[in-house]
Every structure is written in C-alpha cells, then in structure tokens.
N, C-alpha and C positions, 0 to 999 in steps of 0.2 A: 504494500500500500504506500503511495507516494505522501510523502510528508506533506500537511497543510503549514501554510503561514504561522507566527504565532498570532493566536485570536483568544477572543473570550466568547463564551455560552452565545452570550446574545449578540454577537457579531455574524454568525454565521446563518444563513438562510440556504434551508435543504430543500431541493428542487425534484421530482420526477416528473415522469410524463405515464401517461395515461393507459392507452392500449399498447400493448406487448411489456409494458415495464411492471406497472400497479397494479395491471388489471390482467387476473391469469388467461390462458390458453378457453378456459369454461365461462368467459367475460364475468368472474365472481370473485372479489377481493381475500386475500390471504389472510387471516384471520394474524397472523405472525408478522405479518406488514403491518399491517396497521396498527398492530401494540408496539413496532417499535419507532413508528412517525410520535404516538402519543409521549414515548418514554423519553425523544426527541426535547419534545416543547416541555416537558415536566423540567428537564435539564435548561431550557430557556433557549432552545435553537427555534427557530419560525422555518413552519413545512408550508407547504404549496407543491399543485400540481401544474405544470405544462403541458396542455393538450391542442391537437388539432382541430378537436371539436369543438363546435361552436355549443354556446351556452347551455341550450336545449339540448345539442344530442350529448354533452356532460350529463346533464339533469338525466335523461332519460338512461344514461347508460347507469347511474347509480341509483336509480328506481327498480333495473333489470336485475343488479345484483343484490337487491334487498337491500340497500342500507341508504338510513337516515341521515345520518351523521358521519362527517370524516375529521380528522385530526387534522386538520389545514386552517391555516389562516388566509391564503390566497389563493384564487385559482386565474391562469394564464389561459384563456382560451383562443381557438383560431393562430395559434401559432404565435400570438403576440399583436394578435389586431385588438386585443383588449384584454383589460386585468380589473378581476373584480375580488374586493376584499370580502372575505367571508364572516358573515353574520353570525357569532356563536352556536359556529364547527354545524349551522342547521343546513345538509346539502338538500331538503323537501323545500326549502324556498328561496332558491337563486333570485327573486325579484324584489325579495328582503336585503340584497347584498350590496352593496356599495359600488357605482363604478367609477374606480379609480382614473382610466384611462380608456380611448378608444382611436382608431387611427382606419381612414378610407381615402379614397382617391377623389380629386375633385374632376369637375364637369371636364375639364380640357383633358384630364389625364387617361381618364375614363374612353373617349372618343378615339383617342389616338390609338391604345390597345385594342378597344374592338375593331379598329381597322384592320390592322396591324395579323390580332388572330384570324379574319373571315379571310384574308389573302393564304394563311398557311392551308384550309378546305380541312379542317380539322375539328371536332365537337368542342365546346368549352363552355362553361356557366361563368354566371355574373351574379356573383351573390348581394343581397345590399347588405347595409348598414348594420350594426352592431346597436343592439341587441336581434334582429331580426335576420340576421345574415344567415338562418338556416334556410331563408326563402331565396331561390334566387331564376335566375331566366337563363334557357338554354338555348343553343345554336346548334344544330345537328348539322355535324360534315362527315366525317369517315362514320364508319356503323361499329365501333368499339363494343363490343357487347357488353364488356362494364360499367360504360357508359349509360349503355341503355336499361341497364337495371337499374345503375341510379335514378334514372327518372322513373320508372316505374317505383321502385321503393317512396319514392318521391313523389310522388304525383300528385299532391294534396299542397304543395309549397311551391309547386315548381311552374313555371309557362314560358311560353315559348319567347325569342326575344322581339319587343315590338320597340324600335327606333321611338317611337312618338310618347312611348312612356318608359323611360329609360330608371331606372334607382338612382339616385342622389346620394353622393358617399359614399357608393359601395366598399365594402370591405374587400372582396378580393375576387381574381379572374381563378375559375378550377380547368387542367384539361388534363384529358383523362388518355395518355399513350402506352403501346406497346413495350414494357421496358426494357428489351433490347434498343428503340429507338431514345428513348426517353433522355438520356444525357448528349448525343447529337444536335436535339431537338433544341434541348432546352438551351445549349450554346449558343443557336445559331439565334435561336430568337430573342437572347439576352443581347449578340452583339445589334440588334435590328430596333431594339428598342433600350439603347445603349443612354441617349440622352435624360432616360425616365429613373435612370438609378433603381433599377426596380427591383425591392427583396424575390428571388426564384426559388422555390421549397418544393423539394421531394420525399414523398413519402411514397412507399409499397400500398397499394390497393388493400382496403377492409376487405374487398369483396374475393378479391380474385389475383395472386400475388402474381400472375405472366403481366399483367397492369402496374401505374406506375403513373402515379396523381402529381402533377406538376402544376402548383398553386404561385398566383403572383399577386404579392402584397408593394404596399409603398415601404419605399426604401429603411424607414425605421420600424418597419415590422418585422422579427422573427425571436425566436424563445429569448437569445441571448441577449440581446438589447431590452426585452422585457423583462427578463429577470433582473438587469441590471440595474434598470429602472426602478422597479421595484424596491430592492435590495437597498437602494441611493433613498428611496423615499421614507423605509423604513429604517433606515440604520444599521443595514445589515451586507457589511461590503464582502464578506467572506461567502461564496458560492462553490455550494456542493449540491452537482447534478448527476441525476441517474436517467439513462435514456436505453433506447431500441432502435432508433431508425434515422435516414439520411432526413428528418426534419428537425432533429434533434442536434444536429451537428451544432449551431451556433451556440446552443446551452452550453454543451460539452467542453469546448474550444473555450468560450469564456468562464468558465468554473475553474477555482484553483483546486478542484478535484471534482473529472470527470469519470465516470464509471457509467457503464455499459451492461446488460444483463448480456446471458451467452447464448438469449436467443436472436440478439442481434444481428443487424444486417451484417457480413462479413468486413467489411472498409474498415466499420464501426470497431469492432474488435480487434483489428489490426491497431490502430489508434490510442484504446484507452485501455485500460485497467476492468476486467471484467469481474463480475459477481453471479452467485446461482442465477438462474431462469428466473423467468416469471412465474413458471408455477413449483418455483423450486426456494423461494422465499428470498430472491434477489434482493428488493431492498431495504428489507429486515438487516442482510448482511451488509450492505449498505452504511445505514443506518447504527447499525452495532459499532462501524471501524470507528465513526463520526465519536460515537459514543465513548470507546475505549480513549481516543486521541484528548477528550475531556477528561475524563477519569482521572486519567495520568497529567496532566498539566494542572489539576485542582488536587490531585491528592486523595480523590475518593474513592472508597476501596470496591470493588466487586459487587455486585447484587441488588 
C-alpha cells in the first residue's frame, strides 16, 4: 500500500464509485462495505460516492438493493455534472438533499456539438439539465443494438430530437459505440471539437460490455475535479478513491491514493494498487488500509 501524505482524520475524504466498485456483481451492497464506510466517519474521515448515474437512477439503484440509508455525506452524480450533499445519510429522499453544484452546456455550445455528432451518422442522446438529466432526446444513426435498448428501457423519458424545442443546459451528449471503435472514435472527434475543451468519458456498457458509452460533458466536468471540489469546499484536501472503470480514471489520477477493485477494467489495474472485487469486499479493504494508516499515526490500538 502506497504511503499517504501526513494528514489528520478529518482531512481526508474517501471517495468510491458506484456500479462494479460498491455495488456487487447481484447490484446489492456488501453488508462489510458499508460497516467499514460507517467505521470511516466514526474515525472522522467524510465518505461519498462517485457515480455515472444520474440522481434518479442513484435513487432507484439503492431502492433495488433495499437500502434506506448509506454512510455518505456526498454523493457525485453524472460523473461530476453535479454534487449533492446528503441529508442525514437518508438515501429515500434525494430531493431532501442539498445541491451543492451543477454544471451544462450553454445554447452556442450545445449547437455546435449537435452539428458536429449528426455529420459522424452515429446514434447519441442529449440529456438536459440536472436534476432532470435522466430525460433526454435521441438521434438514431447507426442501429447499435444497445443503443436501442436504451430507448426502449427508456421510453417513458426519452423522445426523439426536435431542433425547435431543444433543452436548455443540458448536462451532457451520451453515444453509445462499438468498443473496438470507441477510442479511434472518441480521438478523432475530441480533435474536431478541439476548441470546446470538452471533458470525453468512457465507461463499459450497463447493458452489454462488446459496447462502450462515450459521454461529453463541459470541460470542468468529471469525478476528479468534482471530488476536488468538493474536498476544497469541505476541508478535506486529502483524496482517497476506489474505482472500476475508464470513467473513473480522473478520480484515481487525482487521489493521493488511488485503488482499483480486481474486477476492473484491465488499463485500470495496470495503473493502480488493487483491492478484492466487488463482491469480494473490495472497499471494506479499502477502507481498512485508510483505517490502519490512522491507527498508527494517532496511536490507537486495534478493534
């Protein structure tokens, strides 16, 4: 385990992400994860998760796994298009929760990317605004079949794109490629929309892992600038993150201890410090090192 800085308890803010890290393989929380996020904040560290999901599908994923309440003070959703501080650990009402921050594209920037995507002849959504950004408007070009489950899983939020009523703000563009192509892709169209500085995030497909979700936010969006944010707002400069996937990378890269579960994307694990799986109580272990590394610098014995 790589040494952290020296800190104190309440300097450090411990960070995960959500599916493949916190959340096991049975989308159902590790009962040994979450006693040691709580044993965390008893010691005075401040937990938080980083997710790609947007508020609702957070909400709905911890409805799925039965549980009311999480040991968190913050939750990161959409990658860093918004941070909401959590209302006494209650996850049954995110609309109770504070938002700290929120971050979308304005009317010019907006226009230029959807040009920009209709010349590639390739599917992609236009999500709005935060809190709402689970609604968003799609463009059918190639027939991606993960694609097209999206919209049907979807189809209560979702419509097709009509130019004359466009979202205002949107939080972010989704397109959904082959991940053989996926890093070609997403080069070429970083260089083409080079002047927009535009954050480019990859994540492995929920649905269907030959896929390969390529999300474009505004340039101060993704986990690690929001964590840092964070962290700067709270007083907590010391960042220790656990992640799984290439959207996780900016968490990781700005943590002065990044860790990786080993069911991570491969890159991933070449890169950082790994710990058990997801459904093997990754970051419980985690969480423990964090733990031990205080212990020892305060002097408190075991147990």
């Amino acid at each position: 385990m790589s040494p952290l800085p020296s800190f104190e308890p309440r300097q450090v803010l411990f960070v995960v992400d959500l599916d493949g890290t916190l959340l096991r393989s049975d989308r159902r929380f590790n009962p040994q994860d979450l006693d040691a996020l709580q044993s965390l904040r008893r010691l005075g560290v401040s937990t938080a998760v980083a997710t790609g999901r947007s508020l609702l599908a957070f909400h709905k994923a911890l409805i799925a796994a039965e549980r009311e309440t999480l040991p968190l003070d913050a939750v990161v959703v959409s990658n860093g298009a918004a941070i909401f501080e959590v209302a006494g650990n209650d996850a049954t009402m995110p609309t109770a929760w504070s938002l700290v921050e929120q971050h979308g594209f304005d009317d010019d920037q907006r226009d230029h990317i959807l040009q920009r995507l209709l010349e590639t002849g390739r599917n992609f959504a236009l999500h709005q605004a935060v809190p709402e950004n689970h609604r968003f408007h799609y463009h059918r070009g190639d027939e991606a079949s993960d694609f097209l489950l999206r919209l049907r899983l979807h189809q209560d939020r979702c419509q097709a794109l009509d130019w004359q009523h466009l979202p205002s703000a949107p939080s972010q563009f989704l397109m959904v490629l082959p991940s053989e192509l996926a890093q070609s892709f997403a080069e070429d169209l970083a260089r083409s929309l080079a002047p927009l500085e535009l954050s480019m995030l990859r994540s492995t497909s929920p649905f269907d892992a030959r896929f390969t979700w390529l999300e474009l936010y505004p340039p101060q969006v993704d986990k690690g600038q929001a964590c840092r944010r964070w962290g700067a707002r709270c007083g907590r400069p010391v960042l220790v993150a656990v992640g799984n996937d290439y959207n996780d990378l900016h968490m990781l890269e700005a943590a002065a201890l990044g860790l990786v579960v080993a069911n991570a994307a491969p890159e991933l694990r070449a890169r950082f410090e790994s710990v058990p799986s997801n459904d093997e109580g990754g970051v419980a272990q985690a969480a423990q090192s964090v733990r031990e590394l205080i212990r020892k610098r305060e002097g408190i014995p075991k147990g």
